[in-house]
N, C-alpha and C positions, 0 to 999 in steps of 0.2 A: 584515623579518618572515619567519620560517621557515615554508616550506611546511606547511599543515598544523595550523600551532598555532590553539587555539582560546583568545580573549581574551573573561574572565569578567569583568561589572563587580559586585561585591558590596557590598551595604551589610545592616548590623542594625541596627534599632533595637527598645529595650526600653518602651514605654506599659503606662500605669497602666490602661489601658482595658481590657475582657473581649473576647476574638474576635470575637465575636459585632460588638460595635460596630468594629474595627478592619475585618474584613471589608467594613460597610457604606462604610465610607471608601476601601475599592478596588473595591469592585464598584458601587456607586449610579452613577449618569449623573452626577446632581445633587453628591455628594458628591465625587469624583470631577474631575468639574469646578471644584468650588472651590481643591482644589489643585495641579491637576492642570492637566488643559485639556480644553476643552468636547470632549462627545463623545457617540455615542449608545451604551456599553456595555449591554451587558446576560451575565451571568452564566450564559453555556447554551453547550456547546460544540458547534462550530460556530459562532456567533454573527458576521457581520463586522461592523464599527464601525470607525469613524474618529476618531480626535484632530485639532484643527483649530485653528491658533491663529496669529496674522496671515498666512495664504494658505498656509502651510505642512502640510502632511498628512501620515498615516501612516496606512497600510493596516492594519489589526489582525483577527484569527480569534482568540475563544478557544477555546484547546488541552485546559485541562483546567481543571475549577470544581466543586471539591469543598469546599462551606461546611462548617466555616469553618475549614477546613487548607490547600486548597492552591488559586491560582489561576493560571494561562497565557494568552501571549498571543503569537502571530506579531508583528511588527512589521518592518515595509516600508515606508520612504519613499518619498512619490507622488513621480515625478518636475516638477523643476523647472518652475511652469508657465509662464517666462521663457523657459527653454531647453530643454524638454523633455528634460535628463537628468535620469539617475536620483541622486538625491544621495550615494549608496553604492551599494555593489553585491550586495549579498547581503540577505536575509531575516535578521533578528534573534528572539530569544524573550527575553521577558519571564514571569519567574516568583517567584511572593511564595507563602513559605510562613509560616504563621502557628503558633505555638508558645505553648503558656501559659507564664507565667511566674510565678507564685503568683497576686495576683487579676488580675493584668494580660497583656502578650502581647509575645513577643518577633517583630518581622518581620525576616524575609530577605528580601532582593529580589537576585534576580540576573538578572544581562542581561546574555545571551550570545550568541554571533556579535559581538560588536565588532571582529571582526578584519575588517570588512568597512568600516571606517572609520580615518579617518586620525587616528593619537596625537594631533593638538587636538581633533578633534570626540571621541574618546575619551574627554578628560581634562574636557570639557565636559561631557559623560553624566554622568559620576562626580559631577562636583562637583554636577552638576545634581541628579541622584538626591538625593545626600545631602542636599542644600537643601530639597526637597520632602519628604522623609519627615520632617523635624523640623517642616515646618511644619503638616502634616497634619491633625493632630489636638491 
């Protein structure tokens, strides 16, 4: 990997849903969690929360939560609590921008700093991503 290069993971999906209801499905704790994984989110930046899903963690800040166009989110795996490493080495962003699309909403989600992980854990985000945003909603 070249010094420097920044790895973007992208995905879009198009729903029939209005922002409005899309937003509720990234921003709710409850909502959220049913796709996602359990979490105490809350929509207010600054905000810190965690996703928690068999002992595994990820430290989260939202960066920026402007309903219902744009939302951010720091993410930072807790380290290992077998081995007390860090499971990667850098701070990640997580960001979904929300776009109408006639009555429905096109999402972006991009997640960046990947290069802070290794091409399987990489190529496991992606697919993972895309697997959760089709089943979302």
């Amino acid at each position: 990997m070249g010094a420097g290069k920044t790895i973007t993971i992208r995905h879009e999906v198009t729903y029939t849903h209005p922002r409005e209801h899309v937003w509720v499905a990234i921003t709710d704790p409850y909502a959220l969690a049913e796709w996602f994984e359990p979490n105490d989110h809350q929509p207010v930046v600054g905000h810190r929360f965690q996703f928690v899903v068999d002992g595994a963690a990820k430290d989260c800040e939202v960066l920026e939560a402007e309903p219902p166009r744009r939302l951010s989110w720091s993410w930072q795996y807790v380290p290992n609590p077998k081995t007390g490493k860090p499971r990667q080495s850098g701070p990640m962003k997580i960001s979904w921008t929300l776009v109408p699309e006639g009555q429905g909403t096109r999402l972006i989600l991009e997640h960046s700093g990947a290069e802070h992980v290794g091409w399987l854990h990489r190529t496991l985000m992606r697919i993972g991503w895309k697997y959760m945003m089709k089943k979302f909603i």
